[in-house]
C-alpha positions in Angstrom: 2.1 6.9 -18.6 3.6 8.5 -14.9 4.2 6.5 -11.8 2.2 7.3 -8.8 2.8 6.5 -5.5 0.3 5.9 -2.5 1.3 4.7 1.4 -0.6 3.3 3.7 -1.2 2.7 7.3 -0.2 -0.7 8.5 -1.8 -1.9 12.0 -0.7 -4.8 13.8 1.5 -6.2 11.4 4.0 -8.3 13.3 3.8 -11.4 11.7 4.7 -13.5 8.4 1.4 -14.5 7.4 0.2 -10.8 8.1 3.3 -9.4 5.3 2.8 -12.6 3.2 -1.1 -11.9 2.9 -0.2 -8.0 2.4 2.7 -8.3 -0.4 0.3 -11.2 -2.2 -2.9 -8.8 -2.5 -0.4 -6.2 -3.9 1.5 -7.9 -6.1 -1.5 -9.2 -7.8 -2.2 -5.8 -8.9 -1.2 -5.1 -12.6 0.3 -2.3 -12.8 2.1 -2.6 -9.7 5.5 -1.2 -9.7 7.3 -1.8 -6.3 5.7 -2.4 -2.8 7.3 -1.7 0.4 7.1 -2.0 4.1 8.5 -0.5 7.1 6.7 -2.5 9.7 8.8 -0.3 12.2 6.9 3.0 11.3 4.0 1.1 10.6 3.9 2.7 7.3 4.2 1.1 3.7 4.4 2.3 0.0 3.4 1.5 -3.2 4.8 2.7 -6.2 2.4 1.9 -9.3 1.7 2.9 -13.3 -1.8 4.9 -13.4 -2.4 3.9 -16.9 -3.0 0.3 -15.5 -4.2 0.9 -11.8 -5.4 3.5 -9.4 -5.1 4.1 -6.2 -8.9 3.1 -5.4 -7.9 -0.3 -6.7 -5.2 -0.3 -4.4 -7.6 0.4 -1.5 -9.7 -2.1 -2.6 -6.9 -4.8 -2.8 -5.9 -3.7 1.0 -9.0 -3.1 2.2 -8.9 -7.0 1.9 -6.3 -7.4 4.4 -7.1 -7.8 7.9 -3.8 -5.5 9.0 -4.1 -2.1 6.8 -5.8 1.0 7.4 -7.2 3.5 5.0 -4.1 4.0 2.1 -3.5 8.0 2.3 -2.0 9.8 -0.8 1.6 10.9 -0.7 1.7 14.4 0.5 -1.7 14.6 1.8 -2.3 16.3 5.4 -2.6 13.0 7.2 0.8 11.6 5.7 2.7 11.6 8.6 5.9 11.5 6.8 5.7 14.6 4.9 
């Protein structure tokens, strides 16, 4: 069992429904650790168990919500905070 992280690209979010919409789709995740985000830097980050989730499922759940762009993994090339 190891913790993985993922972030994400948030776009447009400047609203409540927009962060209420994004926190429900990933809280309903199992597996879910901690979810954050920094509407500032227009990034977020989940931290999540991969014995019960993936980062696909993650996606998926996001994908869901009108304000996210594609989830990129931590450390990638297109992370821009690495």
């Amino acid at each position: 069992m190891a913790r993985q992280q993922v972030r994400f690209s948030i776009k447009n979010i400047d609203d409540d429904y927009g962060i209420d919409s994004l926190m429900t789709a990933l809280k309903n995740i199992d597996g879910v650790v901690a979810a954050e985000l920094l509407p500032d830097s227009q990034n977020g980050r989940v931290e999540f168990e991969d014995t019960k989730t993936s980062s696909h499922a993650i996606e998926a759940a996001l994908s869901m919500v009108d304000y996210v762009t594609q989830p990129f993994p931590e450390g990638a090339p297109q992370n821009p905070d690495t």
